[in-house]
N, C-alpha and C positions, 0 to 999 in steps of 0.2 A: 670476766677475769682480767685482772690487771698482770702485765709483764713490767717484771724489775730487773734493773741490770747493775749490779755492784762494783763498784771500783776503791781505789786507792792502796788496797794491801799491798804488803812488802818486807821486808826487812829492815828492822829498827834496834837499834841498844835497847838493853835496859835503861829505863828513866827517859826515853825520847818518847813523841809524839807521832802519832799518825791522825790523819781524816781518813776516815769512811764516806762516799757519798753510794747514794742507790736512787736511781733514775727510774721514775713509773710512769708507764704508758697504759693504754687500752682503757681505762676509767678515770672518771673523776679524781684527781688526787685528795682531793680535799673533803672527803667522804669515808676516806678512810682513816682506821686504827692504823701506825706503822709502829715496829718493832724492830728490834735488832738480837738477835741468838747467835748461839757458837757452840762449835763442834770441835772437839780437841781431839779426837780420833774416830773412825768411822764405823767403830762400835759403840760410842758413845753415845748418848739420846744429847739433843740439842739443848744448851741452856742459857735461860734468860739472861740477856746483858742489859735493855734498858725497851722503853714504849711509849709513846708520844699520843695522845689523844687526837680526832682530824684537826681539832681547830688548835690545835698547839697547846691550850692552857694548862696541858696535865701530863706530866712525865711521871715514869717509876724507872729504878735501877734495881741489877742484881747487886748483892750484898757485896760482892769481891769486885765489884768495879763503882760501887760508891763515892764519889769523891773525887774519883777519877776522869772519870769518862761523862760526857756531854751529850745529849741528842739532842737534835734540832730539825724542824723540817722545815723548806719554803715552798706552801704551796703553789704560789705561782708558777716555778720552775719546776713543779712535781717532782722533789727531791729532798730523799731525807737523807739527814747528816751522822755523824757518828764521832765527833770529837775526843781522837784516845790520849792522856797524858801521862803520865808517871807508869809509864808501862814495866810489866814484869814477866820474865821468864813464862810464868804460869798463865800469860794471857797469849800465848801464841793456840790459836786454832783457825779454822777457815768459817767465817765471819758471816750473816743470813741476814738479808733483808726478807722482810715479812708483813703481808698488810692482810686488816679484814676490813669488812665495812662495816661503820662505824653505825649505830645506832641513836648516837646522840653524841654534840661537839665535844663532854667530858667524859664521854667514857674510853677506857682502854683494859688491854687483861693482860695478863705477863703468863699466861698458860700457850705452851707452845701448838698442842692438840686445838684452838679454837681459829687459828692464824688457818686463810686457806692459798692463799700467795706468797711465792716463793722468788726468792730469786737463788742463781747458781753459786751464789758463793766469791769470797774473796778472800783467801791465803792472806793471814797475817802470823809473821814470825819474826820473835824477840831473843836477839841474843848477842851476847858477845862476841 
C-alpha cells in the first residue's frame, strides 16, 4: 500500500492559480499510475480531473479542466503535481490524490473504481 499526503489547497479568485502536490511514501513511486479526482459534495461520486502514466509519458484530462490544468509527476521526489490555471467557480471541491500500480510505463485509466490508493483530500475553493 502506498500512503499519500496532499497539500497546497486554499482559497483563490476566479482566473488565479493554485499547485496541487501529493507526496507518496510506503512503495515504489515510479511504479505507479497517479491520478487526481474531485469531490464537490460528499454525496457526490468522485470525478476524473486528470492521470499520469508511471513513467510520465502519458497523461489524460477530464473535459471541464482541459486546457486548464497540468499534471506532472517527479519520481524522484515521489511526488505528483497538479498545476490549476484559469480557475472557476465550478472547480471549487476537495481535491484526491490516487495511485494504482502500473502494469506497464504507458498505461493509465481515468476510472475512479480501478485507483486502490487514496489520500485524505485537499479543500480547494474559488471565489470572489
Amino acid at each position: 500500500q502506498v500512503q499519500l499526503v496532499e497539500s497546497g489547497g486554499g482559497l483563490v479568485q476566479p482566473g488565479g492559480s493554485l499547485r496541487l502536490s501529493c507526496v507518496a511514501s510506503g512503495r515504489t513511486f515510479s511504479n505507479y499510475i497517479m491520478g487526481w479526482f474531485r469531490s464537490q459534495a460528499p454525496e457526490k461520486e468522485r470525478e476524473f480531473v486528470a492521470a499520469m502514466s508511471s513513467s510520465g509519458g502519458r497523461t489524460d484530462y477530464g473535459n471541464s479542466v482541459k486546457g486548464r490544468f497540468t499534471i506532472s509527476r517527479n519520481n524522484t521526489s515521489s511526488t505528483l503535481y497538479l498545476q490549476m490555471n484559469s480557475l472557476k467557480t465550478e472547480d471549487t471541491a476537495v481535491y484526491y490524490c490516487a495511485a494504482r500500480l502500473s502494469l506497464g510505463p504507458s498505461i493509465l485509466t481515468t476510472r475512479r473504481e480501478r485507483y486502490t490508493d487514496w489520500g485524505q483530500g485537499t479543500q480547494v475553493t474559488v471565489s470572489s
